[in-house]
C-alpha positions in Angstrom: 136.7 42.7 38.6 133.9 44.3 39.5 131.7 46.9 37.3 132.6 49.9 38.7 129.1 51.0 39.5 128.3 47.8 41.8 131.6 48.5 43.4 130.7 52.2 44.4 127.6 51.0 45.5 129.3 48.0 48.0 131.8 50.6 48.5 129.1 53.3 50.1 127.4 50.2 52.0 130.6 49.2 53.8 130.7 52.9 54.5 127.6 52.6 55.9 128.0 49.9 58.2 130.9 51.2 59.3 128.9 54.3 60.5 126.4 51.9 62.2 126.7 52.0 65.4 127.4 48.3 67.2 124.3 48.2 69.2 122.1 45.5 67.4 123.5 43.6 70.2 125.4 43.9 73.3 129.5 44.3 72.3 131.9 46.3 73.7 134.6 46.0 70.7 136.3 49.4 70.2 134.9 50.6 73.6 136.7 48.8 76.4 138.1 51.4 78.6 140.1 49.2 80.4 141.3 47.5 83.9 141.8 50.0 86.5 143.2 50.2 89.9 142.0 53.3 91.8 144.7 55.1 93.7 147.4 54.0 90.8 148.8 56.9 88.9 145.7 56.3 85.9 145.3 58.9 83.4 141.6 59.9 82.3 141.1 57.6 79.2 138.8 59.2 76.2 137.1 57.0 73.6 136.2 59.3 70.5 133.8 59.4 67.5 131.2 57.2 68.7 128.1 57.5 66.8 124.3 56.3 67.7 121.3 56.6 66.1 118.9 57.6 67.9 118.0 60.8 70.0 115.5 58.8 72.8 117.3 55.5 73.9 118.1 56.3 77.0 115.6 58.2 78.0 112.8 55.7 76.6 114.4 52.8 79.4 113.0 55.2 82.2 109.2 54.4 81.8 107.5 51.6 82.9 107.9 49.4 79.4 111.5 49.8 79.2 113.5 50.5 76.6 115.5 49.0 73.1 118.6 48.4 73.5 119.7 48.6 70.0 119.1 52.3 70.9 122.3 52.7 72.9 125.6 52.1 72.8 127.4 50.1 75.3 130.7 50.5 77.3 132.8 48.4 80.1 135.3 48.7 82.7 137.0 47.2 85.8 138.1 47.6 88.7 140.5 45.9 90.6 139.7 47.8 94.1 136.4 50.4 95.1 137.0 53.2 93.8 135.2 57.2 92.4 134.8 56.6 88.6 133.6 59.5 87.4 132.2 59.2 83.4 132.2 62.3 80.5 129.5 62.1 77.5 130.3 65.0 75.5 128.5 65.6 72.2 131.3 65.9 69.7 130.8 66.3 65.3 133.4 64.0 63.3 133.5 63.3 59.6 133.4 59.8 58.7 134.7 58.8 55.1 132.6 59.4 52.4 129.5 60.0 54.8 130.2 63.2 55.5 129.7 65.1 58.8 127.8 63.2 62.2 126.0 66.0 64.1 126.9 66.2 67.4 124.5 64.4 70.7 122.3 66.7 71.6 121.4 65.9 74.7 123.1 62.3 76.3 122.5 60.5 79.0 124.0 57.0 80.6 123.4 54.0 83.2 125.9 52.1 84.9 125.9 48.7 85.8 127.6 46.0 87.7 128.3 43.2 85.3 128.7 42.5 82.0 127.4 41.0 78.4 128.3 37.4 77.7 131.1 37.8 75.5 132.2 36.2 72.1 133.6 33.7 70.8 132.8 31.8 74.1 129.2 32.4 73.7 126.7 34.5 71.5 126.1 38.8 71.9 123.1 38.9 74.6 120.3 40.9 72.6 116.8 41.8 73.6 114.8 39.4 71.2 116.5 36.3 72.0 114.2 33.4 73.1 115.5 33.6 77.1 115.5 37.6 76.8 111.6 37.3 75.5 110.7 34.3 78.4 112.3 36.7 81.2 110.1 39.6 80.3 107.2 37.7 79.7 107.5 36.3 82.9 108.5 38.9 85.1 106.5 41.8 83.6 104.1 39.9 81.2 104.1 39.5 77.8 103.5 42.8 75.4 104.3 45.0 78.8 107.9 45.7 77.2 109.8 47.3 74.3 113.0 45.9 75.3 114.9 44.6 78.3 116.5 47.9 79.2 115.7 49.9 82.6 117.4 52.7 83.1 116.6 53.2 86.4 117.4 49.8 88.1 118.7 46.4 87.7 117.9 44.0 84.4 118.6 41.0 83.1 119.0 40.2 79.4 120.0 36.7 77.5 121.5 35.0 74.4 120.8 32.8 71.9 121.9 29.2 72.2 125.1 28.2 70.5 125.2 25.1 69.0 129.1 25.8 67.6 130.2 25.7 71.1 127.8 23.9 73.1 127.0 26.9 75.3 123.3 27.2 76.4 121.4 30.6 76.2 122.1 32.6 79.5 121.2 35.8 81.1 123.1 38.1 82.0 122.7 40.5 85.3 123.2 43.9 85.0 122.8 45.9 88.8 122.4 49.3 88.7 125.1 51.5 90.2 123.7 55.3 88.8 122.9 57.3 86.0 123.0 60.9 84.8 121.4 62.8 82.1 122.1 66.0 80.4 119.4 69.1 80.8 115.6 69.0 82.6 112.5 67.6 82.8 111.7 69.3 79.4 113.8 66.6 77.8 114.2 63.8 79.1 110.6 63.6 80.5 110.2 62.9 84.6 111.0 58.8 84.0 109.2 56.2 86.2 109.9 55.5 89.7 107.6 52.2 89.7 107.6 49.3 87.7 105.0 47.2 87.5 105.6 43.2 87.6 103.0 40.5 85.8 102.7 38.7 89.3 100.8 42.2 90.9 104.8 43.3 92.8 106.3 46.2 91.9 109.8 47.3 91.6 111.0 50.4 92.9 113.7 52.2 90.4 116.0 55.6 91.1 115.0 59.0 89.5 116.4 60.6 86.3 119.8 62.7 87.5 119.7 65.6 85.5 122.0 68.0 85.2 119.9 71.4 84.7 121.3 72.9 81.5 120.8 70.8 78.1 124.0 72.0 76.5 125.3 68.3 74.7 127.5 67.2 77.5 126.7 65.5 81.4 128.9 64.4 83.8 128.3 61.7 87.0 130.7 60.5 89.0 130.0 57.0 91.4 131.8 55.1 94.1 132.0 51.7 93.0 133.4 48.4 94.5 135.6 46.4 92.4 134.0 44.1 89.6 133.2 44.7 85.7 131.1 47.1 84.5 129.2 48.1 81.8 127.7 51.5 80.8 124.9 52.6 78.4 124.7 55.9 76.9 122.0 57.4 74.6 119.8 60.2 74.0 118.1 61.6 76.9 115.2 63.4 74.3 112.3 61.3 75.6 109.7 62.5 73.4 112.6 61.9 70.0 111.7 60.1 67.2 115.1 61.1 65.3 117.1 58.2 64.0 119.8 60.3 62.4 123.3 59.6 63.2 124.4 62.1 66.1 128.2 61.4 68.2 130.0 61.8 70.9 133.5 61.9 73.4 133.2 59.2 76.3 136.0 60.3 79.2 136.7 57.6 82.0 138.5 58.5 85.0 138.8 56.7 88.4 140.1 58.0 91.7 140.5 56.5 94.9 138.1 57.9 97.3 139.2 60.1 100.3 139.9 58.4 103.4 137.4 59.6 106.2 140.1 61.4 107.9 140.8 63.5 104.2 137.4 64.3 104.6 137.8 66.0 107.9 140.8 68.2 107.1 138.9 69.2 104.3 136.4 70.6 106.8 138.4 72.3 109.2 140.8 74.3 106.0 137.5 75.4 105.0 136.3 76.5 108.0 139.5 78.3 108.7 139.4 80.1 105.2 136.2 81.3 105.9 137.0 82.4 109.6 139.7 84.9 107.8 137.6 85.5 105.4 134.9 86.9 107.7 137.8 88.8 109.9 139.0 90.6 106.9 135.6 92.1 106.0 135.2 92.8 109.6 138.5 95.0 109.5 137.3 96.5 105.9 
């Protein structure tokens, strides 16, 4: 048996870990929010008491060296059929064991993507630092012009080790950029880049930060997407952070089918008859 100091002490570092978030590499275990086919009767579906630590992941993969993404925390989805999926981050407090209270996200923000991780045990967790992620980067944007493979703004690629259990060589995987949104202003996210310069004298062109114009913990975005996996990235939109305390947070999927054109127009013409009473009735007043 154990002395019972060194098991309190393995005790609290279990504890620890399990308040780690999972974002040393790219896996979606505990965050899968599922297959979905718009237009079915689908219930919003919440994932709660996540955790990150850091207040400046997000928002540090809108410059021009990109950003860690072991400063994030990744999601996924499909769809079986396009579809409006429309995504929740609300800062949220828990308590977690014996490690007390985890603050709530101060200020979140997210990127979607078509496509997804490789996924074990068919092959290894796709991380920044592995040998293909490192070659990519050097190649495409030259070498020590990058903090980590993570943009963002736009599409990326990122790669995995080789695995000798399974025979599977290191890949990369494509992640296209569908949209992103960010909770408050300028004042803290930063204004992001809108050009990214490539190692071969190119340049990519990127989309602009969303934000929602009030910081207050919580930002909403909602996308029409075709049907394929996806996989989102949430984490603090504070670009000039340095915190690396734990902070969490509520993640709410829901996915509609979007409104035929014809929906669209009937839309149109009840509001323009609501407001042609509306008008008549202050003309009579």
């Amino acid at each position: 048996m154990l002395p019972k100091t060194r098991f309190i002490i393995y005790l609290a570092a279990a504890l620890c870990a399990a308040a780690t978030p999972l974002s040393a590499h790219i896996l979606y275990t505990g965050r899968d929010f599922g297959v979905f086919t718009p237009g079915g009767s689908t219930s919003p579906v919440t994932i709660s008491q996540n955790n990150i630590s850091s207040n400046y992941g997000w928002a540090d993969g809108t410059d021009a060296d990109f950003g860690d993404s072991h400063n994030l925390l990744p999601f996924r989805f499909s769809l079986l059929s396009t579809g409006l999926v429309t995504l929740q981050i609300q800062g949220s407090s828990f308590r977690l064991g014996f490690i007390g209270t985890i603050p709530a996200m101060a200020n979140p923000g997210f990127s979607i993507f078509k496509g997804i991780a490789h996924l074990p045990p068919l092959a290894l967790e796709d991380h920044d630092t592995s040998g293909i992620s490192s070659a990519y980067m050097n190649a495409t944007y030259g070498s020590g012009n990058w903090e980590g493979c993570f943009n963002a703004l736009g599409d990326w690629k990122m790669g995995n080790d080789d695995d000798d259990d399974t025979g599977t060589p290191a890949a990369l995987s494509a992640f296209s950029y569908r949209g992103n949104a960010a909770d408050g202003t300028p004042a803290n996210y930063g204004t992001g880049a809108t050009i990214i310069p490539r190692a071969n004298g190119t340049t990519q062109t990127n989309d602009v930060i969303r934000g929602d114009g009030l910081a207050d913990g919580s930002v909403t975005g909602t996308f029409a997407l075709d049907a394929g996996d996806y996989t989102i990235l949430v984490g603090g939109a504070t670009y000039s952070g340095t915190s690396t305390a734990y902070s969490g947070f509520n993640a709410t999927l829901s996915v509609m089918a979007i409104p035929e054109p014809s929906t669209y127009g009937l839309l149109s013409l009840g509001a323009m008859v609501l407001a042609a009473t509306y008008r008549r009735r202050r003309a009579r007043g």
